[in-house]
C-alpha positions in Angstrom: 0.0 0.0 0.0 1.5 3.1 -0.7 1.3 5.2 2.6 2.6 2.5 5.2 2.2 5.7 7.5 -1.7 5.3 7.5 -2.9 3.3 10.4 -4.3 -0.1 9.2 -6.8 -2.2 11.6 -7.9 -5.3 11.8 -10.7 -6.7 10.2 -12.1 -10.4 8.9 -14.8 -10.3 6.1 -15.4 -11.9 2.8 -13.6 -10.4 0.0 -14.2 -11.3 -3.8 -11.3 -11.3 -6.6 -12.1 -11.1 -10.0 -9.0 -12.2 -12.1 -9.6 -12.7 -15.8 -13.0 -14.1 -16.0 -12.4 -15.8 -12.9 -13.9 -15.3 -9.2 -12.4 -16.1 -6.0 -13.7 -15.9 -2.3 -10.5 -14.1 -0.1 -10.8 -13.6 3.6 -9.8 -9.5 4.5 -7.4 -9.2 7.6 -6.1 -5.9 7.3 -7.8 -2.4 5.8 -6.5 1.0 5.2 -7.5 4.0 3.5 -5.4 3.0 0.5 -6.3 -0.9 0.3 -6.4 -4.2 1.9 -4.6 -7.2 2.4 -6.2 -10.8 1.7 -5.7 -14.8 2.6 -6.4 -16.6 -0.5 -6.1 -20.3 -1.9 -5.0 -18.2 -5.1 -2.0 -16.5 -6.5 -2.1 -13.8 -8.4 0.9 -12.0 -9.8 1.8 -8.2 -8.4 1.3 -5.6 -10.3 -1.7 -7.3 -11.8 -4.9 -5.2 -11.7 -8.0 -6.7 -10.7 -11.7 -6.0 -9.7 -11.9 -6.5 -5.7 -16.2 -6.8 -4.3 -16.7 -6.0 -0.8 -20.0 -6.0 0.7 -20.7 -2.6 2.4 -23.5 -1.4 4.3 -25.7 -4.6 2.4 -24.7 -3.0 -0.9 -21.8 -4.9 -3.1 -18.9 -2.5 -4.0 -16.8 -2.9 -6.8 -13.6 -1.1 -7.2 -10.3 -1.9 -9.4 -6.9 -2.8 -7.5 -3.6 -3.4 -8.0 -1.9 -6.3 -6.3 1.0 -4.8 -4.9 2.4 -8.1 -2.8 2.0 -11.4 -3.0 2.5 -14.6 -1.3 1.8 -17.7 -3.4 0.1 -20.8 -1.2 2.2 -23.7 -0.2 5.3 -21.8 -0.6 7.6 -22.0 2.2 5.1 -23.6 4.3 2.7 -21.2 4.2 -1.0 -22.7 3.8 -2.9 -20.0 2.6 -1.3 -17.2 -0.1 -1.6 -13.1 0.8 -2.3 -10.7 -1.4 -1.8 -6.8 -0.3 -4.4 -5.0 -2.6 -4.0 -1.1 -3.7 -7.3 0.0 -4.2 -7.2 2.9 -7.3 -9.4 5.5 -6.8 -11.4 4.1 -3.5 -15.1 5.1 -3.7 -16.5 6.7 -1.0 -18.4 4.4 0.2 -14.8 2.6 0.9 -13.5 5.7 2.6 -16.3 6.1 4.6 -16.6 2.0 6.2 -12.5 2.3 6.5 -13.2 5.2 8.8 -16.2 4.1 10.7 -14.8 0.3 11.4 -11.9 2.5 12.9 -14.2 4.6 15.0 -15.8 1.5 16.3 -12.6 -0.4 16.7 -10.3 2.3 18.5 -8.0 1.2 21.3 
């Protein structure tokens, strides 16, 4: 993500990936103004753009990302892959559940 300086929190919902005609169900476990990192069965190469869905507020959100890390599953032990996700151009409605789930979820 580009800013590491924005605070990130901690968050577990169903993400979907759509990668060239194909969809994928990711599990979110980290969130930022700028984008979102992922567990996923899946590995997708960085750099890559990609439409990301996210259910907000009972509505489905579609935006474009950018993968900007990734871990491919079963490497090096690992289970499940990562993906860290840039969102481009984050709607609103993005900016505003990033905000309140930090509201709700301050220390």
């Amino acid at each position: 993500m580009r800013n590491r300086s924005l605070s990130k929190t901690d968050e577990k919902k169903e993400v979907i990936i759509n990668n060239d005609g194909q969809s994928f169900s990711c599990l979110l476990t980290d969130i930022s103004s700028s984008g979102i990192s992922v567990t996923s069965d899946h590995f997708v190469p960085t750099y890559k753009e990609i439409e990301v869905v996210m259910e907000i507020d009972g509505k489905k959100v579609a935006m474009k990302g950018s993968v900007r890390w990734s871990i491919d599953p079963g490497t090096a032990g690992v289970k499940k892959g990562k993906l860290g996700i840039l969102i481009m151009a984050p709607p609103p409605a993005f900016l505003a559940y990033v905000e309140t789930w930090r509201k709700n979820n301050r220390k």
